[in-house]
N, C-alpha and C positions, 0 to 999 in steps of 0.2 A: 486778402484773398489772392490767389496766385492765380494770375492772369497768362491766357495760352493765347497762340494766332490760332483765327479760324481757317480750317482745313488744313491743319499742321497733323502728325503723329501723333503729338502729345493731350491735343484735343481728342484723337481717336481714342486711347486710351482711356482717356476721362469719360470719355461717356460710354464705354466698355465697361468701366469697374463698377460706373452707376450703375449701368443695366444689370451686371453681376450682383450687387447689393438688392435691388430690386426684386432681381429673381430669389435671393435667398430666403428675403424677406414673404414673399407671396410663396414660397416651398412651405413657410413653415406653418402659413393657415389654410394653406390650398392644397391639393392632392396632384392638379394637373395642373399645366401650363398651356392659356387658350392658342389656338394657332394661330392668329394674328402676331399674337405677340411674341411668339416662336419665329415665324419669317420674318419678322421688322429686324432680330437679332440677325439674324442668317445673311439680309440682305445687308445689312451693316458690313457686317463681318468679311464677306464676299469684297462689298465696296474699299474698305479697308485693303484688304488680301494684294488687291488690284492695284491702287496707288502703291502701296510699299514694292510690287514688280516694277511698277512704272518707273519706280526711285533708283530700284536695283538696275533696271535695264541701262537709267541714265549713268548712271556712276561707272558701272562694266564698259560703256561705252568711253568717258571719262579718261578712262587706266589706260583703256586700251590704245587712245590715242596718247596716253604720254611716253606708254610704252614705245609708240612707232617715231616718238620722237626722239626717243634717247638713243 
């Protein structure tokens, strides 16, 4: 089994693709999707969205100090 760090990217993903199999799976006996389980994906999602800025802001910040160094 391929083991990931918890609160990594690659954990987001993984339980992205689950929730994406998931839904496909209930699409195919179910007509709707309750809204619970519509905002549980959203707020993920959002959560997600947010750490990967947090990542980009650190990195942009990163450059831009190697930039002022060189």
């Amino acid at each position: 089994m391929y083991e990931v760090e918890k609160g990594s990217i690659e954990e987001a993903i993984m339980i992205l693709q689950n929730l994406g199999l998931k839904m496909n799976e209930y699409e195919k006996t179910n007509s709707m999707i309750p809204v619970d389980k519509y905002k549980e994906l959203l707020e993920f999602t959002i959560a997600v969205a947010r750490k990967t800025n947090d990542i980009t802001v650190t990195i942009d910040e990163l450059m831009n100090d190697i930039e002022a160094r060189m």
